[in-house]
MDTraj code that builds the backbone (N, CA, C; nanometers):
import mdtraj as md
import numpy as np

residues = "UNK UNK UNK UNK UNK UNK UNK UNK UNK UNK UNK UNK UNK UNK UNK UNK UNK UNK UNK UNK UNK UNK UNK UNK UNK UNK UNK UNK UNK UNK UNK UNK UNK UNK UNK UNK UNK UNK UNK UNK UNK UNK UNK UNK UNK UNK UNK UNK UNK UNK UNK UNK UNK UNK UNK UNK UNK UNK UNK UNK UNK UNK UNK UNK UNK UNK UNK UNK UNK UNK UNK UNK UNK UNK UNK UNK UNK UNK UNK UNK UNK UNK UNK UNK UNK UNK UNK UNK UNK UNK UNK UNK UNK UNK UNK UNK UNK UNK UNK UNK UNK UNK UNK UNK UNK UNK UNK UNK UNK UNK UNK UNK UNK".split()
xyz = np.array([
    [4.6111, -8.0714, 4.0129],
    [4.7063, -8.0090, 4.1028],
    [4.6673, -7.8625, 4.1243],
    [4.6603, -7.8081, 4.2811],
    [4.6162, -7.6946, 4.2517],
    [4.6783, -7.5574, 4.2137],
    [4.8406, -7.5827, 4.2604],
    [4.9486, -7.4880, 4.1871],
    [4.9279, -7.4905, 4.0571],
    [4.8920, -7.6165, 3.9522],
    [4.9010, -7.6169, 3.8114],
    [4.7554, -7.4970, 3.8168],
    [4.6909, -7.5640, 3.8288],
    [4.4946, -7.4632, 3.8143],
    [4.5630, -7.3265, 3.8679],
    [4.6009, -7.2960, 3.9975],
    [4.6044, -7.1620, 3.9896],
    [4.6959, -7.0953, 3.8798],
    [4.8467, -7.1535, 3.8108],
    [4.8984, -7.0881, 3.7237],
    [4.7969, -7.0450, 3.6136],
    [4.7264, -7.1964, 3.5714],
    [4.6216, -7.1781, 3.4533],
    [4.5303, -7.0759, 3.4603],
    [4.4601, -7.0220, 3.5668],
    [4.4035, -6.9476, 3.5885],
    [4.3923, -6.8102, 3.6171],
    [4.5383, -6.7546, 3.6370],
    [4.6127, -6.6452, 3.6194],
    [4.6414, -6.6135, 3.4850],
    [4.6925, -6.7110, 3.3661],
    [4.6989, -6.7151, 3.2014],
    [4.5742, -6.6911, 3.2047],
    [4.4524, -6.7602, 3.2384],
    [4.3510, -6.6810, 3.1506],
    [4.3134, -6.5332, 3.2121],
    [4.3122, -6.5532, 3.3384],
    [4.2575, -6.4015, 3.3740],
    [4.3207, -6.2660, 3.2658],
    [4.4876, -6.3044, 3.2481],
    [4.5623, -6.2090, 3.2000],
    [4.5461, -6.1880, 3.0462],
    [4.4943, -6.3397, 2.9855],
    [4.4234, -6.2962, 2.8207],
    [4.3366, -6.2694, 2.8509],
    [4.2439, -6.2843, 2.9207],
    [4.1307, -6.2088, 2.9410],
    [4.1670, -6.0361, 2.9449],
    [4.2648, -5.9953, 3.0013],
    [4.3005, -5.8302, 3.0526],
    [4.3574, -5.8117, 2.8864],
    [4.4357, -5.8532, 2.8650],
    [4.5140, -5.8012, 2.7318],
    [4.3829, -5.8062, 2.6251],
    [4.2699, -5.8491, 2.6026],
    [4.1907, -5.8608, 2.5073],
    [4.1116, -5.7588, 2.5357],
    [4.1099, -5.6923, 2.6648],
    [4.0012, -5.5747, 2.7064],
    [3.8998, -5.6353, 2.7086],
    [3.8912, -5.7424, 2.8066],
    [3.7876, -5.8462, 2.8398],
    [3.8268, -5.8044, 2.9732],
    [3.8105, -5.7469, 3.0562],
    [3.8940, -5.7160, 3.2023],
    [3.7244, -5.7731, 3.2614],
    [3.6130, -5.7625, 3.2654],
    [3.4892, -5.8191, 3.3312],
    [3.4731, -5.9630, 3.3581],
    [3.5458, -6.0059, 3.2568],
    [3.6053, -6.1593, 3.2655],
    [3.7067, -6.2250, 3.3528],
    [3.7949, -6.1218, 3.3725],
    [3.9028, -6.1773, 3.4331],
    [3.9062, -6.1445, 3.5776],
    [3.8078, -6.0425, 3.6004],
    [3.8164, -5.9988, 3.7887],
    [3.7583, -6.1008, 3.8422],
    [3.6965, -6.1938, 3.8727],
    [3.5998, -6.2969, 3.9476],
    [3.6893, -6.3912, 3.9177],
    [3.7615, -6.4276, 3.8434],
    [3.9503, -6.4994, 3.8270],
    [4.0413, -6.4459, 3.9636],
    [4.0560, -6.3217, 3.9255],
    [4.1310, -6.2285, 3.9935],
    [4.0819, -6.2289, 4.1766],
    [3.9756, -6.1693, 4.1790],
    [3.9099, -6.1768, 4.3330],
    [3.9295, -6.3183, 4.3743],
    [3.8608, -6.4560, 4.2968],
    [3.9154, -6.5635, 4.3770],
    [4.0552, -6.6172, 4.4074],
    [4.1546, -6.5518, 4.3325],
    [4.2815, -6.5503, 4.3867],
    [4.3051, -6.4745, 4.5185],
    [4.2943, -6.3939, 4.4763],
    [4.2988, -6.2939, 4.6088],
    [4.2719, -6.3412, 4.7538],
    [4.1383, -6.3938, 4.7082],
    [4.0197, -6.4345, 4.8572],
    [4.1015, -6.5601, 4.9116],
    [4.1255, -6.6429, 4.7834],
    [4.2503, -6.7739, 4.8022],
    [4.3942, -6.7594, 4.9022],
    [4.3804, -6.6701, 4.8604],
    [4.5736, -6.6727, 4.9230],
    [4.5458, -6.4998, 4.9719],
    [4.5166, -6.4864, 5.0936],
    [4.4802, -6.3511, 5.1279],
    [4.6447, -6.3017, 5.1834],
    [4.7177, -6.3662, 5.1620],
    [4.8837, -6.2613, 5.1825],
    [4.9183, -6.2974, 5.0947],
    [4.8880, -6.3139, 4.9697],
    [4.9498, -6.3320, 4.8302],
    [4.9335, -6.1850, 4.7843],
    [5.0325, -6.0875, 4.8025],
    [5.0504, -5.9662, 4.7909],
    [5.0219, -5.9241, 4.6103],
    [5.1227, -6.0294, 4.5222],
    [5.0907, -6.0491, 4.3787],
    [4.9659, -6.0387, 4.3322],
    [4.9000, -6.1361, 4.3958],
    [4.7503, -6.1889, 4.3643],
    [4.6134, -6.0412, 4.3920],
    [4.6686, -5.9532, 4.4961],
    [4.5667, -5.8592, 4.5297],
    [4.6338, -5.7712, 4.4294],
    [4.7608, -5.7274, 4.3883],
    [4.7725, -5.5993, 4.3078],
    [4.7185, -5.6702, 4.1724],
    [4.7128, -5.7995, 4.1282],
    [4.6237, -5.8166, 4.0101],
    [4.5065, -5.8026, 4.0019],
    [4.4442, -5.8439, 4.1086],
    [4.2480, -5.7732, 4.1679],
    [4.2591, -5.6295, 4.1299],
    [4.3901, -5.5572, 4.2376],
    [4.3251, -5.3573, 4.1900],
    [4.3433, -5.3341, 4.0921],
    [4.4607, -5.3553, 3.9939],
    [4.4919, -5.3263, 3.8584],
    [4.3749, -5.3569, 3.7591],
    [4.3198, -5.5061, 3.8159],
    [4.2187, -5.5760, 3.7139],
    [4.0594, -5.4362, 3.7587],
    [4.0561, -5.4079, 3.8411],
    [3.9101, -5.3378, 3.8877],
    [3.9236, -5.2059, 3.8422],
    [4.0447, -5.1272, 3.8299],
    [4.1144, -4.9836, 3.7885],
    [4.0868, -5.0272, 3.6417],
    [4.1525, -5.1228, 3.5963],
    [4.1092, -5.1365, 3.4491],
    [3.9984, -5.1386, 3.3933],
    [3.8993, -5.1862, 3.4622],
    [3.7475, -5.2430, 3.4621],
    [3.6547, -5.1092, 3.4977],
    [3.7412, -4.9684, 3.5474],
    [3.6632, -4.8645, 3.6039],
    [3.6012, -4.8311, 3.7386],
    [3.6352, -4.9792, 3.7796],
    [3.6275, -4.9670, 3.9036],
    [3.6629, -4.9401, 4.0365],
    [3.6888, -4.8190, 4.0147],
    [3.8291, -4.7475, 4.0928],
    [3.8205, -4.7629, 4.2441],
    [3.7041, -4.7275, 4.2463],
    [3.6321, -4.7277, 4.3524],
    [3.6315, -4.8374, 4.5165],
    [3.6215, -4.9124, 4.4165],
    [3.6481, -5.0892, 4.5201],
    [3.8086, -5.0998, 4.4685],
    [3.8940, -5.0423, 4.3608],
    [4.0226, -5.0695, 4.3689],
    [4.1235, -4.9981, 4.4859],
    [4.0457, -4.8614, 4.4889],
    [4.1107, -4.7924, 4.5512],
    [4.0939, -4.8260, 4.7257],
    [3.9442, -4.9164, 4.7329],
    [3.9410, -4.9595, 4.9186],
    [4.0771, -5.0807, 4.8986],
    [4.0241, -5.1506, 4.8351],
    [4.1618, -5.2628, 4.8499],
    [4.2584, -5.2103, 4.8634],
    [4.3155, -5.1241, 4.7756],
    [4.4480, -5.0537, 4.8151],
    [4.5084, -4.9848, 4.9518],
    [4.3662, -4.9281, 4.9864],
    [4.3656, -4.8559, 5.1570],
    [4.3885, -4.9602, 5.2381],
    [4.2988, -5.1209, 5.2518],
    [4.2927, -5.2025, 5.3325],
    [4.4744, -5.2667, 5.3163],
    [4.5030, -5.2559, 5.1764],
    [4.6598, -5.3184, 5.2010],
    [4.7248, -5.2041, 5.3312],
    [4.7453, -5.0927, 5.2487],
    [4.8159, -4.9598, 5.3220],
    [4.7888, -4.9700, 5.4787],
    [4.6531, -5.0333, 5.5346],
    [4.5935, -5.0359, 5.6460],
    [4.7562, -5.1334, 5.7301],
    [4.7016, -5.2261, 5.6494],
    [4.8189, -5.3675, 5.7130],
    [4.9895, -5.3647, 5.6854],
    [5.0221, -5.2806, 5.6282],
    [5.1091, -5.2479, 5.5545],
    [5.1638, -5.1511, 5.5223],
    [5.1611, -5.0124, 5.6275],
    [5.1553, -4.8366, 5.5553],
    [5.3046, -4.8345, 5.4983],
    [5.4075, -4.9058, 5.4813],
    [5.5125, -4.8797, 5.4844],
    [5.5783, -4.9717, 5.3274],
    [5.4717, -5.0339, 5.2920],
    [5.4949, -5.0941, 5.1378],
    [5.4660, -5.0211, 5.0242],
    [5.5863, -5.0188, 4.9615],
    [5.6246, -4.9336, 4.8313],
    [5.4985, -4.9752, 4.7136],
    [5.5327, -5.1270, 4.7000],
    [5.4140, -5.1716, 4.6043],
    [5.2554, -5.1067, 4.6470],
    [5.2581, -5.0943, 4.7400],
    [5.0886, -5.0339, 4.7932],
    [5.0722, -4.8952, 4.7583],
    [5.1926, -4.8402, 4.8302],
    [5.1740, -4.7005, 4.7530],
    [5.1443, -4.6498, 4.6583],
    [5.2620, -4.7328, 4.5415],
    [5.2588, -4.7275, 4.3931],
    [5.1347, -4.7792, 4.3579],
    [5.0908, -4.8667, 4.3638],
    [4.9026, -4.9258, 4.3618],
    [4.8141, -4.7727, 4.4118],
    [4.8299, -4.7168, 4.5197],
    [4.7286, -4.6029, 4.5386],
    [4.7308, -4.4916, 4.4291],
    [4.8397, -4.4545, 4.4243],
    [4.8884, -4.3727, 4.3278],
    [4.8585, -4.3857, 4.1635],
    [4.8552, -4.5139, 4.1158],
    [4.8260, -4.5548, 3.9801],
    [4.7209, -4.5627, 3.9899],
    [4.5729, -4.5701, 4.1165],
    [4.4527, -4.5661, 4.1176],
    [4.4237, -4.4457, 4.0789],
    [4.4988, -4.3025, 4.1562],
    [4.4116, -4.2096, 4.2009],
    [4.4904, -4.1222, 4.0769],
    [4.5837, -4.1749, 3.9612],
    [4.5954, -4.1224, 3.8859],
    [4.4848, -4.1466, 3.7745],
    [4.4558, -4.2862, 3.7483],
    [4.3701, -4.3337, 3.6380],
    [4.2285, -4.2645, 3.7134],
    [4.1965, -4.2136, 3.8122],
    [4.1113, -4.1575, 3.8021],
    [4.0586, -3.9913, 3.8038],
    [4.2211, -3.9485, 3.7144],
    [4.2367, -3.8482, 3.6971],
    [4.2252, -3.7461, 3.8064],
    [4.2556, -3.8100, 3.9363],
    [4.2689, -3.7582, 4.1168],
    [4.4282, -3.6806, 4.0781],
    [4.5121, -3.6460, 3.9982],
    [4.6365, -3.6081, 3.9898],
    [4.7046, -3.5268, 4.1104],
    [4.6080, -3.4435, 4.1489],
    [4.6997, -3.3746, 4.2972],
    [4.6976, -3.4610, 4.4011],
    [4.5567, -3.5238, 4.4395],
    [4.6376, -3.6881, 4.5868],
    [4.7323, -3.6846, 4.4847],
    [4.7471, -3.7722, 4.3966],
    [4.8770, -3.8747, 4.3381],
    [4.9851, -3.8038, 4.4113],
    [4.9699, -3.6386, 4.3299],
    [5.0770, -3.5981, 4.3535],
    [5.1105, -3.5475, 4.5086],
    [5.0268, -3.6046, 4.5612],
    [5.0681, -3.4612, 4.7118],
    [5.1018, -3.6321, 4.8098],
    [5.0274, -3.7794, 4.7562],
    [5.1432, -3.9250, 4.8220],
    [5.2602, -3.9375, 4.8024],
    [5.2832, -3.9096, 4.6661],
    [5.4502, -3.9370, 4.6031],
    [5.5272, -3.8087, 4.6922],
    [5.5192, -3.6424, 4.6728],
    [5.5844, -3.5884, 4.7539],
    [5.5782, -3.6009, 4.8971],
    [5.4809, -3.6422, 4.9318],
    [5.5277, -3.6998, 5.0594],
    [5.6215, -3.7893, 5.1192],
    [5.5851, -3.9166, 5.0237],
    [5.6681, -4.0592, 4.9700],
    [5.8292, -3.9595, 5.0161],
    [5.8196, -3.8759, 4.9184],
    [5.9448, -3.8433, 4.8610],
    [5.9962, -3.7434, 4.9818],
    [5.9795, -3.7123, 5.0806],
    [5.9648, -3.5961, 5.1788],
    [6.0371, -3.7008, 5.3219],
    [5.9148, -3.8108, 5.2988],
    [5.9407, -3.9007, 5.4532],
    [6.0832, -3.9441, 5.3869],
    [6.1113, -4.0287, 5.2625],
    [6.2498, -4.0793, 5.2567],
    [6.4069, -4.0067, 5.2463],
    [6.3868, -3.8611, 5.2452],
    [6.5006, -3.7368, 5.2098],
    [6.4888, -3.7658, 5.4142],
    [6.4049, -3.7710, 5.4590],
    [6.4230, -3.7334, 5.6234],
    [6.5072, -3.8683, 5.6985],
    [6.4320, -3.9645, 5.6420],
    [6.5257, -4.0760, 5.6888],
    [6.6492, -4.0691, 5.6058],
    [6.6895, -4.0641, 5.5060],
    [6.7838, -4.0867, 5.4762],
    [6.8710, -3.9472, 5.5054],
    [6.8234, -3.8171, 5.5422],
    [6.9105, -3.7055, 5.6221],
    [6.9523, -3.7513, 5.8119],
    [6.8344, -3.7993, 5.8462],
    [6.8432, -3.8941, 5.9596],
    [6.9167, -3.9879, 6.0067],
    [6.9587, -4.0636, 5.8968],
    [7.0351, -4.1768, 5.9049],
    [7.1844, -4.1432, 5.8544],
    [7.1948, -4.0538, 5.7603],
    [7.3538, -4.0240, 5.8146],
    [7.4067, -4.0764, 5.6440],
    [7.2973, -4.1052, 5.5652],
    [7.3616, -4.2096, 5.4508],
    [7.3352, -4.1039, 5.3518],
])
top = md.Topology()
chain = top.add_chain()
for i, resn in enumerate(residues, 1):
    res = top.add_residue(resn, chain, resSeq=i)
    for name in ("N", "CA", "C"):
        top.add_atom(name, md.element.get_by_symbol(name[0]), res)
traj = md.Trajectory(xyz[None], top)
């Protein structure tokens, strides 16, 4: 069944991550991803798994290509942000979130709430 295989295969990717085996578990991870390409779950386990792995680099395009399709998702943000912190980028981090935090004080002064 392939719902059963993909659960199974998410358990191992994720003992694979908790053991600091993360080289193991991205080529798990990417064929989920590539599998179910609007499985939103499935890609923040690819960037997390590649950020973990050091690979910030290809974590941080995935993250742009979500933001691309998507500029307005919280989870994406929070994904850019946990990239460009683990790669010790701390002012982006910090200069997305005050922004984050800038655009939502305007809508919500905007909107009256």
């Amino acid at each position: 069944d392939s719902a059963e295989r993909k659960q199974w295969s998410h358990l191992l990717a994720e003992a694979y991550k908790r053991q600091q085996q993360v080289p193991l578990a991205l080529p798990i991870f990417e064929a989920a991803s590539q599998a179910n390409p609007n499985d939103m779950s499935a890609l923040a386990d690819l960037i997390d798994g590649l950020a973990s792995a050091g690979r910030h680099d290809r974590a941080e395009q995935y993250v742009l290509d979500w933001l691309a399709k998507d500029p307005e998702n919280d989870d994406a943000v929070a994904a850019l942000v946990a990239v460009l912190a683990d790669q010790k980028r701390l002012t982006d981090a910090h200069e997305i979130v005050r922004n984050r935090l800038l655009i939502m004080h305007w809508v919500l002064l905007i909107g009256g709430v």
